[in-house]
N, C-alpha and C positions, 0 to 999 in steps of 0.2 A: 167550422168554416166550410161552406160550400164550397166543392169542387169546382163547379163551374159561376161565372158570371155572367153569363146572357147569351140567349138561346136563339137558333135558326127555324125557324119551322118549316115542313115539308116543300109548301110552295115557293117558300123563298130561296131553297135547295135548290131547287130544282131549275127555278127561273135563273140561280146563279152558273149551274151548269149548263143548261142549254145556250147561257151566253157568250158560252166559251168557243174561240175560235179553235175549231178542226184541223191540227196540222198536216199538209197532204204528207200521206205514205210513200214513202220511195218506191221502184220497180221492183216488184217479188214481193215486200213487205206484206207480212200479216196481222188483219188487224187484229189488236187483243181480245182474248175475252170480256166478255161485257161487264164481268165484276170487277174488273181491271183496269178498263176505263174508266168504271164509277172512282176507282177508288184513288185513281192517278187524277181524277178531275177535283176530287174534294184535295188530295196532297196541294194540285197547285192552286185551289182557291184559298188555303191558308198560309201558302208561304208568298203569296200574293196581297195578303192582307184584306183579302175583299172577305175571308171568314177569319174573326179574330181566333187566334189562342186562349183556348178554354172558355169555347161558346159550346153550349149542349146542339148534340143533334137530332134530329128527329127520330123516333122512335122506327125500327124495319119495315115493320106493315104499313106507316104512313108514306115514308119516303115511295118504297115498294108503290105503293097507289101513287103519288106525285108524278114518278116516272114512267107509269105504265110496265115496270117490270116486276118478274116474279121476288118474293121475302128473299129467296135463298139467295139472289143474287146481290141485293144488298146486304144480307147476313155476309157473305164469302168478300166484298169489299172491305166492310168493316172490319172484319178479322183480319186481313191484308193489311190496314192502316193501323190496326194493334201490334202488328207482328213489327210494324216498319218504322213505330214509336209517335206515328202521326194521331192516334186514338186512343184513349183511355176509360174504361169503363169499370163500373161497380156496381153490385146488383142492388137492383131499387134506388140506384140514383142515375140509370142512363149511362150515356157518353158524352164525350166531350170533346173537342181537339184538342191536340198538344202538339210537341216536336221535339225530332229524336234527342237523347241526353246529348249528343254527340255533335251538336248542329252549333257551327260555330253564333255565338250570342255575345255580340259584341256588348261589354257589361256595365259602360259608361258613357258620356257623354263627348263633347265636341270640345276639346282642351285644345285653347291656341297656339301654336308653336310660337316661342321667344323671336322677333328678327334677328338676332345675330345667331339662331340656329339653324336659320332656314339652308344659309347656302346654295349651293346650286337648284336644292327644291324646288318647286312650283307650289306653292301653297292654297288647295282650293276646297280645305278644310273649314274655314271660318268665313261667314257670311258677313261681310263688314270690309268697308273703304275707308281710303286716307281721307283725314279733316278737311272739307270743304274752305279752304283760305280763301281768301284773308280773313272769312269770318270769326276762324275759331281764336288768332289773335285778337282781334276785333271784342270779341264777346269777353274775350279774359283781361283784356286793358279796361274794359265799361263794367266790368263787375270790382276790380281793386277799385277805381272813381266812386264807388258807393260801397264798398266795403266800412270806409270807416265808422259809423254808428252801431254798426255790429259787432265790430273789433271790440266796444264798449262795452259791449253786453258777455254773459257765460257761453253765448256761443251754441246753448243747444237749443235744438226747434224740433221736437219730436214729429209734430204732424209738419213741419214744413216752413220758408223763410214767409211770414204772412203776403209778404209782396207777390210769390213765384203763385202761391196759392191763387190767391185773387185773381194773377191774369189767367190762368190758366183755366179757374172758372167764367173767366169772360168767355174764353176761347170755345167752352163747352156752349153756354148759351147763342154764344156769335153762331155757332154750326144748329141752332133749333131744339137745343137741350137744355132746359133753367138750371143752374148750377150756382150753388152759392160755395165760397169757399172752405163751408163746413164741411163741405161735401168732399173736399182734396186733403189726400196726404199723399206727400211729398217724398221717394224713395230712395235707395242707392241701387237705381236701374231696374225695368223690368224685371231682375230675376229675384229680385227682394221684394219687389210687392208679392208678386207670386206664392212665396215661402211665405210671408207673413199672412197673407188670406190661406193658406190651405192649413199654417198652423192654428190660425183661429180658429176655421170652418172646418178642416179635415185634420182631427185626430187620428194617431197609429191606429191602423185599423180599419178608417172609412174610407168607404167607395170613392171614387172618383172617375168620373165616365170623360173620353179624350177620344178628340180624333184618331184614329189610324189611318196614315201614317200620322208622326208628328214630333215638332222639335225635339233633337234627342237630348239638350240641357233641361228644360221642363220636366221629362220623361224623365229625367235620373230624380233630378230633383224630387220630385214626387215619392219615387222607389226611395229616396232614405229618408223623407218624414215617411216612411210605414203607410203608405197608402195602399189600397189596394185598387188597380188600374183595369177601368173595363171601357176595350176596345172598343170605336164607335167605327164601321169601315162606311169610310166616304162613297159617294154615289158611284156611278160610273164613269169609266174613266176620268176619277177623282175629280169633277165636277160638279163643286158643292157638297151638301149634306145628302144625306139619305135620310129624309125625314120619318120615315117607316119606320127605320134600326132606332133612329135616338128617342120614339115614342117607346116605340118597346123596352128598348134600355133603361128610360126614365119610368119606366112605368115598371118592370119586374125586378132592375136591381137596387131602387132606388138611392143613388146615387148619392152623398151631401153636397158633392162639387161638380161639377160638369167644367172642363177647360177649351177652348176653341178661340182658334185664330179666322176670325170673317175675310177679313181683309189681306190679300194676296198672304193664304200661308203657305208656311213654311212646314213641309218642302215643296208644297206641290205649286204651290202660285197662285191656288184659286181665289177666284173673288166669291162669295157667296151673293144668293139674289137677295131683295128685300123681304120675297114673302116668306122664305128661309128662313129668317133670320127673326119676323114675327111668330112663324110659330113654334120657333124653339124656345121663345121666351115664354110663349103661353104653355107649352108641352112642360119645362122647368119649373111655371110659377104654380102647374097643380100638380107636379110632384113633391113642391117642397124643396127642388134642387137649387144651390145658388150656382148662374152663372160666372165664372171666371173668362170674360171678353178680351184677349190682347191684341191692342192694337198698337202695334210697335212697327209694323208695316204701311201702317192704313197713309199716309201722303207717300207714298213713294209709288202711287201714277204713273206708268208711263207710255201711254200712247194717247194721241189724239182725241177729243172726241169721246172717251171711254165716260158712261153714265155712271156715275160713283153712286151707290145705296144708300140707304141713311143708317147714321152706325145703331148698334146693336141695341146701346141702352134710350134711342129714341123711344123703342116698345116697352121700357120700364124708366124713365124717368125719375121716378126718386129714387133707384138706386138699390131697392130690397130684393130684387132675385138677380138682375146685372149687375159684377162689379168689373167695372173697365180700367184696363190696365192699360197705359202709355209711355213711353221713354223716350227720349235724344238720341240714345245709342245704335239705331240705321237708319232713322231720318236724318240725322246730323252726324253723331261721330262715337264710334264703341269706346273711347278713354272718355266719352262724360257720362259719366255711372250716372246720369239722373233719370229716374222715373217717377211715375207717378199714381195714384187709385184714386177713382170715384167710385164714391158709392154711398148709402144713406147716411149722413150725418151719425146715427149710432152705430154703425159700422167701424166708422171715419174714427170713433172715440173710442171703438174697442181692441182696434189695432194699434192706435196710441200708446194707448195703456199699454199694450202689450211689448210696445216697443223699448220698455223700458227694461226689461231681459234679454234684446237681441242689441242692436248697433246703436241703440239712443238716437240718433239723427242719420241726418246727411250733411256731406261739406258745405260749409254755408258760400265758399267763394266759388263753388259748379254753379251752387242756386240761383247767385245771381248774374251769372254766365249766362247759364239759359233764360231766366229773364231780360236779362237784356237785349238777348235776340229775341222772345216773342214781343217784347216791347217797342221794339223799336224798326220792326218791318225786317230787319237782317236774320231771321227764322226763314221764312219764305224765301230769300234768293238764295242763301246757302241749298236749301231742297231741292229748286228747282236746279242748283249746279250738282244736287246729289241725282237729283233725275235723269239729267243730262248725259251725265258718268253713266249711270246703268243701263240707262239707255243703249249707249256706245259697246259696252260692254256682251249685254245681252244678247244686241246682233252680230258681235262676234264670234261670240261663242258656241248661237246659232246656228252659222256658217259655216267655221272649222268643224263641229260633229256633223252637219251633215255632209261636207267632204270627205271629211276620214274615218265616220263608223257609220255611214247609210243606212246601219241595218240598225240602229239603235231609233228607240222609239220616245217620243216626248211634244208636251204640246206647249206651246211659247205662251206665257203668261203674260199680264198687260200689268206687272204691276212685280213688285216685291224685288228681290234679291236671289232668287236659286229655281233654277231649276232640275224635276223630278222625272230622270230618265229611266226607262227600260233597257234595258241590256243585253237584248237580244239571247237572253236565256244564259249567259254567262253567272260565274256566282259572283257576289256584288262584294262581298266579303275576299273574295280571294282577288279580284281586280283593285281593293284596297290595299290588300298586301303587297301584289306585286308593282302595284304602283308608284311605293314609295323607292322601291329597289332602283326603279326605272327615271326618277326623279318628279314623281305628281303626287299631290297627298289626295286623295279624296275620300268622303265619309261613305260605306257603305251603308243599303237602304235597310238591314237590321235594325242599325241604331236608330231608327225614327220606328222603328215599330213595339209592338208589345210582344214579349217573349218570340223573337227570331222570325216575323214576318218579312217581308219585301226582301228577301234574297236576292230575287232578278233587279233592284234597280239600285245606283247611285243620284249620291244630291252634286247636283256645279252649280255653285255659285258665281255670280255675276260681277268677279273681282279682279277679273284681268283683262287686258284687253289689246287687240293689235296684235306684232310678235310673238306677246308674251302669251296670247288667247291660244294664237296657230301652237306655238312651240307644248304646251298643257295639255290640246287635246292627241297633238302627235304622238305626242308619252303616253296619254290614255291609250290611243289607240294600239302602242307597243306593248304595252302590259296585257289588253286584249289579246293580240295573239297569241303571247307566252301562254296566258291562261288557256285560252281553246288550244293549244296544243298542247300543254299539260308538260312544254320546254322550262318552264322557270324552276323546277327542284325544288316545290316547296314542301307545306305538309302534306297529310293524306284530306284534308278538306275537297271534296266536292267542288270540279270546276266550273258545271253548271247545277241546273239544281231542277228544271225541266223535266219530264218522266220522259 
């Protein structure tokens, strides 16, 4: 097994460190040695995520030329980041980033707390709102009203209840994509299609190339089917793809599976452009990689005016290197486990089959829940009152951070459920901890990364609002100070993580 999975080359070093803003020096303050700033500059381009864990790095004499400095100063950098757990090297295979054994790595995913455990809490852990009513009554009285012919039957629909399927391939063509219903199966939510294409597509063992940052339930998911994960870091200021990195990536680690959220993700909000998003299907279709497209955000719009893309699998159509993934569970409501895949009819047949070792179906009375909302026009106003909510929401949230942490950094998304703050160099990890002390849960920005990236940021999601918005971020902002004063008595973890 190779050490590393995918490589930076000299100029891209170099472009990513000259991009680095220059903190001013206080009075007296001396600047470091130049091997010291090299090396404290690559420390925080990786706990930053803009360089993954365990990318190779360029060889001394090239960097050396890239930067205009002499070998030995990037020679005495790099043995600095070996000494300090950030670099790893082996002779004849290079180097590599890493990060120290001792760096807290938060090792799971995003588990919801129970309502009756929350108590005083502020819970801003779980991206997900209350049921849009009266639809979700509505949908569950119009699904028992056609339930009975089914009641009839054994009940299992491996690919899907044929009716949910059909509309739902209407829904694909209605948006300028031919879809036949061959092409749908029908899931128990987003995170079960997911599992069952990576168990088809990614065996213990295969590559699979992923945004950095990115959902830290995905991310787990992944890690216990035995995949192995290679960081793709987003443009700047996490502003779409870096189509540079995911050519390289698909081109030197050859990946089986590529996963990406286009459409306002998660955590950062972004929308991706259209020509993005052609040519990552072209960059995929001559690697041989199959995309994994989730759109599990893509209607939840919310500004004005905003030009929406054409979704992903427009640039593959039948379905052979995009397979798109879709669910209920944040357009409408996280208790209706339905989702859903497109993708080539032999695809559609091999996940079938395959389903007859993991959960045989889905509940057929969700199925026709959510049919009956896209059928019958009550899909679209539930959304637009779920748009509405987050709307409300997100300019709250807005508001109180920038009241009461100014110095935290974030840019307002036009779409999605969460947003992807900076933290003003605090550690994102230990303002999780103390958070909960202080009565706010939130996820630190590790957990959306590959092996211990994004230190400096946390996710807030767009789930409270009002009172309860102001009163969340006033606790963030009291666990903040505990942390910069280093007053909360916790572990020995690292309060900031800045050089």
């Amino acid at each position: 097994m190779a050490q590393w999975t995918s490589a930076v080359g000299a100029a891209q070093l170099a472009r990513l460190l000259n991009s680095q803003q220059e903190r001013p020096a206080g009075p007296g303050t001396r600047r470091p040695p130049a091997y010291r700033a090299l090396a404290d500059g690559v420390r925080l381009l990786v706990l930053e995520g803009r360089v993954p864990v365990a990318a190779r790095l360029p060889a001394e004499r090239e960097l050396a030329l890239a930067l205009s400095v002499s070998r030995t100063t990037v020679a005495a950098a790099y043995e600095a980041l070996r000494a300090e757990g950030f670099l790893e090297s082996r002779r004849g295979a290079g180097s590599w980033t890493a990060v120290p054994a001792g760096n807290p790595l938060p090792a799971r995913g995003l588990e919801p707390l129970p309502p009756e455990a929350l108590g005083s809490l502020i819970d801003l852990g779980c991206a997900a709102l209350p049921a849009p009513e009266p639809w979700l009554t509505r949908a569950v009285q119009g699904a028992l009203e056609e339930l009975p012919p089914y009641a009839r039957t054994h009940g299992d629909y491996p690919a899907g209840v044929p009716a949910l399927r059909q509309t739902l391939a209407e829904r694909y063509t209605a948006r300028g994509i031919p879809t036949m219903p061959e092409q749908i199966m029908v899931t128990t939510g987003a995170m079960g299609a997911i599992d069952a294409i990576c168990h088809l597509f990614g065996g213990r063992g295969e590559r699979i190339a992923v945004e950095s940052p990115l959902y830290a339930n995905v991310l787990q998911l992944m890690r216990e089917a035995g995949a192995r994960l290679v960081p793709v870091a987003m443009a700047e200021g996490f502003a779409g793809w870096d189509m540079d990195r995911w050519r390289q990536v698909l081109r030197e680690a050859a990946p089986r599976l590529a996963y990406v959220v286009a459409d306002f993700h998660n955590p950062t909000g972004a929308l991706v452009g259209e020509d993005q998003r052609r040519q990552l299907v072209d960059a995929a279709r001559s690697a041989g990689t199959v995309v994994i497209v989730d759109e599990t955000m893509s209607e939840l719009h919310l500004d004005e005016g905003l030009e929406l893309p054409r979704p992903v699998c427009a640039f593959d159509p039948a379905g052979s290197t995009v397979v798109t993934v879709g669910s209920a569970s944040k357009a409408f409501w996280a208790g209706m486990r339905i989702g859903w895949v497109r993708a080539a009819p032999e695809v559609i047949r091999s996940l079938v089959a395959a389903r007859a070792y993991a959960d045989l179906g889905t509940p057929v009375l969700e199925q026709l829940a959510v049919n009956w909302l896209l059928s019958t026009g009550g899909w679209e106003q539930a959304v637009e009152m779920r748009r509405d909510q987050a709307r409300e929401n997100r300019d709250a949230l807005v508001a109180a951070l920038r009241r009461e942490l100014p110095g935290w950094e974030f840019d307002v998304p036009n779409g999605g459920l969460t947003l992807w703050v900076r933290t003003g160099g605090l550690s994102g990890s230990r303002l999780a901890e103390v958070g909960e002390r202080v009565g706010v849960r939130v996820p630190s920005g590790p957990r959306f990364g590959v092996d211990g990236a994004f230190e400096g940021y946390v996710r807030l999601p767009f789930t409270v609002s009002g009172a309860v918005a102001d009163e969340a971020v006033a606790r963030l902002a009291a666990a903040a100070r505990l942390v910069e004063t280093g007053a909360h008595g916790g572990t020995d973890t690292p309060r900031t993580f800045v050089a």
